[in-house]
N, C-alpha and C positions, 0 to 999 in steps of 0.2 A: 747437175745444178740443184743445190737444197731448195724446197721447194712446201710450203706447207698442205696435208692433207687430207683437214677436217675442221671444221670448228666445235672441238671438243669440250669446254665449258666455257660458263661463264658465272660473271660475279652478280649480283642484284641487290644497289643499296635501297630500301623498305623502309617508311616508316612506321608500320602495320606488319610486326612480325606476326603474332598471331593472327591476324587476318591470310597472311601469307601460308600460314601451317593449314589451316582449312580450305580454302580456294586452293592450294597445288596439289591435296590430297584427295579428299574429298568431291572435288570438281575434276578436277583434269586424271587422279589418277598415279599422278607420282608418289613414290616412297621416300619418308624422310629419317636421313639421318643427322640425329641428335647432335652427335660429337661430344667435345667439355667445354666447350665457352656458350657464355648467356648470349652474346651479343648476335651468333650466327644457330643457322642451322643448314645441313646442305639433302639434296633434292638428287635421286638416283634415276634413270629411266632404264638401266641395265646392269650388267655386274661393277661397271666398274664406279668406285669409291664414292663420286658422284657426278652429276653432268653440272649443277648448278649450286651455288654457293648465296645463300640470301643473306645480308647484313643488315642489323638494326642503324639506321641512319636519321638523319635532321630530315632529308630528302629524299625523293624518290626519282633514281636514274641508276641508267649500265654503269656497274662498276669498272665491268670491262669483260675483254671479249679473248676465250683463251685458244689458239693455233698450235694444233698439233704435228709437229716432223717425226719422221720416220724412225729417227733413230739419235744416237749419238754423235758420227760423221757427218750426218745433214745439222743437226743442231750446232757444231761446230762451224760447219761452212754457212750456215745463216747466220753466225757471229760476222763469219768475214764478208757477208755479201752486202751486209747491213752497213758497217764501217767502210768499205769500199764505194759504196754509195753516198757517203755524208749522211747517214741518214743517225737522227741520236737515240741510242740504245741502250740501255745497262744488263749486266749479266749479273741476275739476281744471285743474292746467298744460298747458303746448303739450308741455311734453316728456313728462307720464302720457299724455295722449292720446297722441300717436306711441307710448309702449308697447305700447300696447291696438290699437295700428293704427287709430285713428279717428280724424277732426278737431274730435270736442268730446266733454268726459266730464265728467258728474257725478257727485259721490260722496256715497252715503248711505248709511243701514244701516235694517230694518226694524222694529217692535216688538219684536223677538226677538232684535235683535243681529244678523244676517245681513246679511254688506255686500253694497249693490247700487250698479249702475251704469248710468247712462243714458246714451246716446252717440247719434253720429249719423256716416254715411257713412263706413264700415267699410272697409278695405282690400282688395280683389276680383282675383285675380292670374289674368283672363281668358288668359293668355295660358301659364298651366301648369294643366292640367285633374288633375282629382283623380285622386291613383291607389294604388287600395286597397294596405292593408297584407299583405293575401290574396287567393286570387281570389274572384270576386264577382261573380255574373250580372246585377245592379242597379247602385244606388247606395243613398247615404242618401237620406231626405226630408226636404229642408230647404226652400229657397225660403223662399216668403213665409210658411210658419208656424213658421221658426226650425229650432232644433237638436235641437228635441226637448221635451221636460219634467223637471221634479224635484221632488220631495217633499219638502217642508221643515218645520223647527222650527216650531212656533209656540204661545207660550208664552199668546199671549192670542190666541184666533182670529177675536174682534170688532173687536179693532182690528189685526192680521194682514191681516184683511177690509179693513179700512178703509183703510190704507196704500196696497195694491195696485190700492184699488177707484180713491183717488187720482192714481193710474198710468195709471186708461183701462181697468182689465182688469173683467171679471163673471167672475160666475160665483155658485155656491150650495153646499151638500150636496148630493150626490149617491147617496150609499149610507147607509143606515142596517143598522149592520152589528151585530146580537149578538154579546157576547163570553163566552168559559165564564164570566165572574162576573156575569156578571147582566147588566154596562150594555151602553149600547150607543154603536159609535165614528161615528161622522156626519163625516166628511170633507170638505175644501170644495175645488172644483175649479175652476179660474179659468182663463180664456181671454180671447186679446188680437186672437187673428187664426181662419181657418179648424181650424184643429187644434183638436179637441175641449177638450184643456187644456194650456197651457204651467206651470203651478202648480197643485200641491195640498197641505193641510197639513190637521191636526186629527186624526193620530195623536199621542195624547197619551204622553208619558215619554223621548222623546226625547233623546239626550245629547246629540249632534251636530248639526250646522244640519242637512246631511242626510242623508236616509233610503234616496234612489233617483235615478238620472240615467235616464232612458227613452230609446233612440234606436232611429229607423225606418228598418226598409227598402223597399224601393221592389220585392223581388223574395221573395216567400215561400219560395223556396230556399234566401235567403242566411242567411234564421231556419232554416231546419231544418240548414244546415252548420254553423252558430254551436252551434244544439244540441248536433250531434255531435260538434265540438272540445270544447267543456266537459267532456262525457263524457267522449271519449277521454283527454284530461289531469287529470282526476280532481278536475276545479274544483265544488264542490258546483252542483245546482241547487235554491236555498230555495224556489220557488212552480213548478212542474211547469206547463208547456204548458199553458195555456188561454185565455179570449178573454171579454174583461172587457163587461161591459154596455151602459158608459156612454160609452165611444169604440169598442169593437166591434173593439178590436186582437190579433189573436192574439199572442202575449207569454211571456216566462218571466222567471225572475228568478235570477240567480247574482252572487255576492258578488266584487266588485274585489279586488285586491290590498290595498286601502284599508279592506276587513271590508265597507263598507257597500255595497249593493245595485247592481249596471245591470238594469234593466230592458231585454230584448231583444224587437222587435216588426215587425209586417208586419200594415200591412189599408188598406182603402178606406172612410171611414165621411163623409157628411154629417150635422155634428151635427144635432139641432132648433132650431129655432129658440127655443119656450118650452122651459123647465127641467121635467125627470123626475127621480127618483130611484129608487134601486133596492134590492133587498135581498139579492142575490147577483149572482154571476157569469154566463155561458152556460155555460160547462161548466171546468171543469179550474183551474187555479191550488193546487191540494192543497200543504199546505205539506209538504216531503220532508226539508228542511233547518232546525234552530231556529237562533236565535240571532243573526239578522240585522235584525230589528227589523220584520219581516212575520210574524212568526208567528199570523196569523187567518184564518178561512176564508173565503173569498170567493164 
């Protein structure tokens, strides 16, 4: 059964390209490549072509969120599994896919509006190795568990659920978390490969598709420089150093150029296998900054 198994790029429309060339270089560390059009620029965390595509835009929101299959036979049968479901899909051109640097792309959006894309045999430039935007004792962690995660809109979280569950991904609630009015936020975290979760959604109020892009590093120095650049340049930090439950990553969270969140992160975690849930954090994530759409304690 075709099944997707990574979330391998994604799009970000920007109204601060320039802002965006120095905050993802300079700050975090990724390498940018140029391309030939004015409007874009795209962001590598390893060899291949890129993980992230930034668009000059009116607004600032996910472009969209790109899913990678295995191959050509699963990229096929995720044609049929998609139509077999009712679910509305298109099978993008030879020429969208060469944008995207893939050889096959599907286009869809999920309950909530959020365009997604499923591809297959991604463009891999073995032959120019990654090279940070700053210095950096690691790399990112990518490979086979993708580029990272995001926290997304999700206007209905049972069929949210069910969309993604359609894609091949699990996952559950994970935290059941108090909020100062009484209720309580139950979060759902989905996973396609090794990495604890490549998807989360079920903060609810949301304007924007999303909330948070997460990326990893491979060397707990290059979190703690990342730290002290934000500092030093006077970038807010909204959730303060701490080390989440449920993937066990040390992390902080400061706001893009864009208002909404990057999650910054470094750990070694094998998830479980059955599902847990949790009701706090290990330690730290204290919100220091409001107004970025984490304002809860963890």
């Amino acid at each position: 059964m075709s099944k997707v198994i990574e979330l391998g790029y994604i799009g970000l429309n920007v109204t601060d390209l320039n802002g965006w060339r120095t905050f993802s270089t300079e700050c975090v560390g990724l390498e940018i490549e140029e391309g030939d059009q004015d409007d874009r620029f795209y962001l590598r965390m390893d060899n291949q072509h890129h993980r992230i595509t930034v668009f000059k835009s009116e607004s600032d929101d996910l472009a969209y969120l790109g899913w990678r299959v295995s191959g050509q036979e699963d990229f096929k049968a995720m044609v049929k599994k998609l139509s077999d479901a009712g679910v509305e899909h298109r099978v993008a051109s030879v020429e969208e896919a060469a944008e995207r640097r893939v050889l096959g792309l599907i286009k869809l959006n999920d309950p909530s509006g959020t365009p997604n894309e499923i591809y297959y045999s991604p463009q891999v430039d073995v032959m120019k190795p990654f090279h940070p935007g700053r210095r950096m004792y690691g790399k990112f962690l990518t490979g086979s568990q993708g580029l990272g995660h995001v926290l997304v809109r999700s206007d209905d979280d049972e069929a949210t659920y069910n969309f993604y569950k359609l894609l091949g991904m699990k996952g559950s609630i994970e935290y059941k978390i108090a909020l100062p009015d009484g209720n309580v936020a139950e979060p759902i975290f989905m996973s396609c490969n090794e990495r604890q979760h490549s998807l989360a959604f079920g903060f609810h109020g949301m304007e924007n598709r999303l909330n948070h892009l997460m990326l990893q590093y491979t060397d707990f120095d290059d979190l703690g420089i990342a730290h002290d650049i934000f500092r030093k340049r006077g970038i807010d930090v909204a959730m303060q150093l701490g080390k989440h439950a449920n993937d066990q990553l040390y992390t902080f969270y400061s706001p893009s150029p864009s208002g909404w969140l990057l999650e910054l992160g470094w750990g070694d975690y094998v998830k479980p296998e059955a599902q847990e849930h949790y009701t706090g954090d290990i330690f730290g994530h204290a919100v220091e900054a409001s107004g970025y759409g984490m304002d809860i304690e963890l």
